[in-house]
Structure formats: structure tokens, C-alpha cells
C-alpha positions as protocol buffer text, in pm:
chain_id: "A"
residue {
  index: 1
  type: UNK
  ca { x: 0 y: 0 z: 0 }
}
residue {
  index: 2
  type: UNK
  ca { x: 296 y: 241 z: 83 }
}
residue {
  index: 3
  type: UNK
  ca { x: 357 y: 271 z: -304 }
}
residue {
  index: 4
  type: UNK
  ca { x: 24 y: 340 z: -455 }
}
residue {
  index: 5
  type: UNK
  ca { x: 32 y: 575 z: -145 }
}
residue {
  index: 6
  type: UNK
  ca { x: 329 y: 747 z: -253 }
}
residue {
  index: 7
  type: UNK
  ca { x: 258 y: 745 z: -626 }
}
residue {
  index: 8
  type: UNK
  ca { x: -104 y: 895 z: -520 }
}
residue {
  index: 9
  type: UNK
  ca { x: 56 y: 1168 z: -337 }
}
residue {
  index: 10
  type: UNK
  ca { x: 264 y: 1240 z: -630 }
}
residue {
  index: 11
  type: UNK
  ca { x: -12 y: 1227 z: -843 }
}
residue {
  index: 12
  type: UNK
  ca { x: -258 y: 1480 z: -681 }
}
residue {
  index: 13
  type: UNK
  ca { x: -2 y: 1702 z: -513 }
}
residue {
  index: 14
  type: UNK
  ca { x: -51 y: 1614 z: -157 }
}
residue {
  index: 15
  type: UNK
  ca { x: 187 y: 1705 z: 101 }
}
residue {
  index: 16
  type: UNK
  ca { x: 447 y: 1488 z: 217 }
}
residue {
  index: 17
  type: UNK
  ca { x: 291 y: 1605 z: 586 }
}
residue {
  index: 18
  type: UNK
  ca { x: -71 y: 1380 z: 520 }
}
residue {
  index: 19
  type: UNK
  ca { x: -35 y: 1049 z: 683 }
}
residue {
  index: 20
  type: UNK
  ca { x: -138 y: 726 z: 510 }
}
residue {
  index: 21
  type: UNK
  ca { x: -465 y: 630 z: 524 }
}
residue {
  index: 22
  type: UNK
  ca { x: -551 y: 314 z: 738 }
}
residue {
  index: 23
  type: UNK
  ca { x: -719 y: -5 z: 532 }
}
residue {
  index: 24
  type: UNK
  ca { x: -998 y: -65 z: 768 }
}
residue {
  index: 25
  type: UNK
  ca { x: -1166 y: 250 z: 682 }
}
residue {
  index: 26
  type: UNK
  ca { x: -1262 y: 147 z: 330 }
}
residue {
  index: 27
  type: UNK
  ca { x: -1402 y: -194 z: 497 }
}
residue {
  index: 28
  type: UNK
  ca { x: -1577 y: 11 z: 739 }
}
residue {
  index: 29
  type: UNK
  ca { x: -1726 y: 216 z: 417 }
}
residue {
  index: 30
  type: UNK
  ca { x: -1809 y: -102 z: 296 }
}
residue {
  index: 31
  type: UNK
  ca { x: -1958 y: -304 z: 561 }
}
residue {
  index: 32
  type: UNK
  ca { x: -2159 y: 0 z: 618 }
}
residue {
  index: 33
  type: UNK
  ca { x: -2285 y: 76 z: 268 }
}
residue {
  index: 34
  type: UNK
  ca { x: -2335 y: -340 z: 241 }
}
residue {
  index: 35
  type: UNK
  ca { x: -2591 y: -247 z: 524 }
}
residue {
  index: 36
  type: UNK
  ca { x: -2801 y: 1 z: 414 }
}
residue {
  index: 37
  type: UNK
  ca { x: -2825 y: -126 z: 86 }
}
residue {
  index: 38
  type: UNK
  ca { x: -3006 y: -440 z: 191 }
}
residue {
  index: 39
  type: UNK
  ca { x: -3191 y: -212 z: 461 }
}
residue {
  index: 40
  type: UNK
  ca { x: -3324 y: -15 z: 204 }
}
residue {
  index: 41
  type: UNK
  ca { x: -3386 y: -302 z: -26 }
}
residue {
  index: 42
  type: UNK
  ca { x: -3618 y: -464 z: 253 }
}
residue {
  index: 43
  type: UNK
  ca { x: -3768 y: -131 z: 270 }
}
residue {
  index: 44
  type: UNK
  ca { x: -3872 y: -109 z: -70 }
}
residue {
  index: 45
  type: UNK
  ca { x: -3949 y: -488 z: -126 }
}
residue {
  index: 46
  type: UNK
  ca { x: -4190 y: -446 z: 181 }
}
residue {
  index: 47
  type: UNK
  ca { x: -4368 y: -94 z: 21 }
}
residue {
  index: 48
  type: UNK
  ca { x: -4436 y: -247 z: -291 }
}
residue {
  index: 49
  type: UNK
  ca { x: -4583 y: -577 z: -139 }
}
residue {
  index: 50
  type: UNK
  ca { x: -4813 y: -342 z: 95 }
}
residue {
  index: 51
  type: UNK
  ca { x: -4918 y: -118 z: -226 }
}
residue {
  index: 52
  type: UNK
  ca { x: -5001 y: -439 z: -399 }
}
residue {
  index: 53
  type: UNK
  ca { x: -5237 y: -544 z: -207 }
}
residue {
  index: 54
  type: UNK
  ca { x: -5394 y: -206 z: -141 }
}
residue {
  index: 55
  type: UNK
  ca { x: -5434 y: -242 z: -528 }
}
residue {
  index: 56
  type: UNK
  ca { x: -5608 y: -551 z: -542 }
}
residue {
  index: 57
  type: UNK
  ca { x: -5785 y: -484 z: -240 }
}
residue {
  index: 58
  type: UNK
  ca { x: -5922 y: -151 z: -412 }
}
residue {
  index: 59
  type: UNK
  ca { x: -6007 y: -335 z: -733 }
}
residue {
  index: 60
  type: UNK
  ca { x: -6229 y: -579 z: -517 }
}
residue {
  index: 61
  type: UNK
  ca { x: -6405 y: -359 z: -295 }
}
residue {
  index: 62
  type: UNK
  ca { x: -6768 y: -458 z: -300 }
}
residue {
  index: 63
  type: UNK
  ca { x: -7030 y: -137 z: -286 }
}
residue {
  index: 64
  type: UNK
  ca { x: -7184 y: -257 z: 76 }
}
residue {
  index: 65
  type: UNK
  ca { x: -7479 y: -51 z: -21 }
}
residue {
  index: 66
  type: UNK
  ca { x: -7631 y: -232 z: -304 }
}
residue {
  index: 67
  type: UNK
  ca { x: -7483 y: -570 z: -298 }
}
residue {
  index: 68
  type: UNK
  ca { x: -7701 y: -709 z: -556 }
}
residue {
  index: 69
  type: UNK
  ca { x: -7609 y: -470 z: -877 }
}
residue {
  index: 70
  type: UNK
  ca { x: -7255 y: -666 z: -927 }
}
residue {
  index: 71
  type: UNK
  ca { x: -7319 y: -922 z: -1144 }
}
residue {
  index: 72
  type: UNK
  ca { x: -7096 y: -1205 z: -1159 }
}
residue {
  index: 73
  type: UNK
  ca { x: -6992 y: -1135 z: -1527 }
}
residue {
  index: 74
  type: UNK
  ca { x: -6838 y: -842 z: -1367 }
}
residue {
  index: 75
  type: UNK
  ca { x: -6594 y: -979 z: -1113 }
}
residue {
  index: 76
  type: UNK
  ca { x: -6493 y: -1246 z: -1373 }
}
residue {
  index: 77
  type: UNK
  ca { x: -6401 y: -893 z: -1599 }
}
residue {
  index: 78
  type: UNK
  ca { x: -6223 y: -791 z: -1303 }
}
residue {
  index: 79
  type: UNK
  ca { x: -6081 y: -1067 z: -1284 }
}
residue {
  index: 80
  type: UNK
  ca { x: -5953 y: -1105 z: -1635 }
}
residue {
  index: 81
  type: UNK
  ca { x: -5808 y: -708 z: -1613 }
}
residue {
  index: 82
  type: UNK
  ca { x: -5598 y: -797 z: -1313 }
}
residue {
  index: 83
  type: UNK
  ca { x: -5424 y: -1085 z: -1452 }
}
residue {
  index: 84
  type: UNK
  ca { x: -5378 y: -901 z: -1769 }
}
């Protein structure tokens, strides 16, 4: 590492003065990042379960106050249109 250091430093104009920087930082990084990326993943894989079946629910609702205008050739349309 003391090479690519040194070659870095030459590269970018830093200061013989700036210390190396330690390894287990970029692990750190890592580790960390490796973590919030599957956090956030769960997070999103859990939202669009949850507004899936607020869809379907939606598309199902029954009108509770005249139960007897939904015909049955109606559901099987509804049906048909969400597995389209």
C-alpha cells in the first residue's frame, strides 16, 4: 500500500505532511454501505408488497350498499383485467 500511497501523493499534489490512510476504513465504508443497501432493499421490497395489495384490495371492494347490482360477469371482468 505504501507505493500506490506514494505514487497517489505524487499524483494529486498532496503534502508529504498527510499520513497514510488506514485499510480498515474502506471496509468500514463497505460493511456499512453493504448495510443500508439491503436495509433499504427490505424497505422497498416491503412498500411495494403493501401497495399491492392495497391495489387488489381496491379493485375488489364490494359497494356494501347495493350488494345485488354486481353481477358475476363483472368480477370475472375484473378478474380477467388484473391478470392481464
Amino acid at each position: 500500500m505504501n507505493n500506490q500511497w506514494q505514487a497517489y501523493k505524487e499524483l494529486e499534489l498532496i503534502p508529504e505532511s498527510a499520513i497514510e490512510p488506514k485499510g480498515s476504513r474502506l471496509l468500514n465504508t463497505l460493511l456499512l454501505s453493504q448495510i443500508w443497501r439491503s436495509l433499504l432493499n427490505a424497505l422497498t421490497q416491503e412498500h411495494f408488497h403493501e401497495q399491492r395489495r392495497e391495489y387488489f384490495e381496491r379493485c375488489w371492494a364490494i359497494d356494501y350498499a347495493d350488494p345485488y347490482t354486481t353481477k358475476h360477469i363483472d368480477q370475472l371482468k375484473k378478474l380477467l383485467t388484473l391478470m392481464d
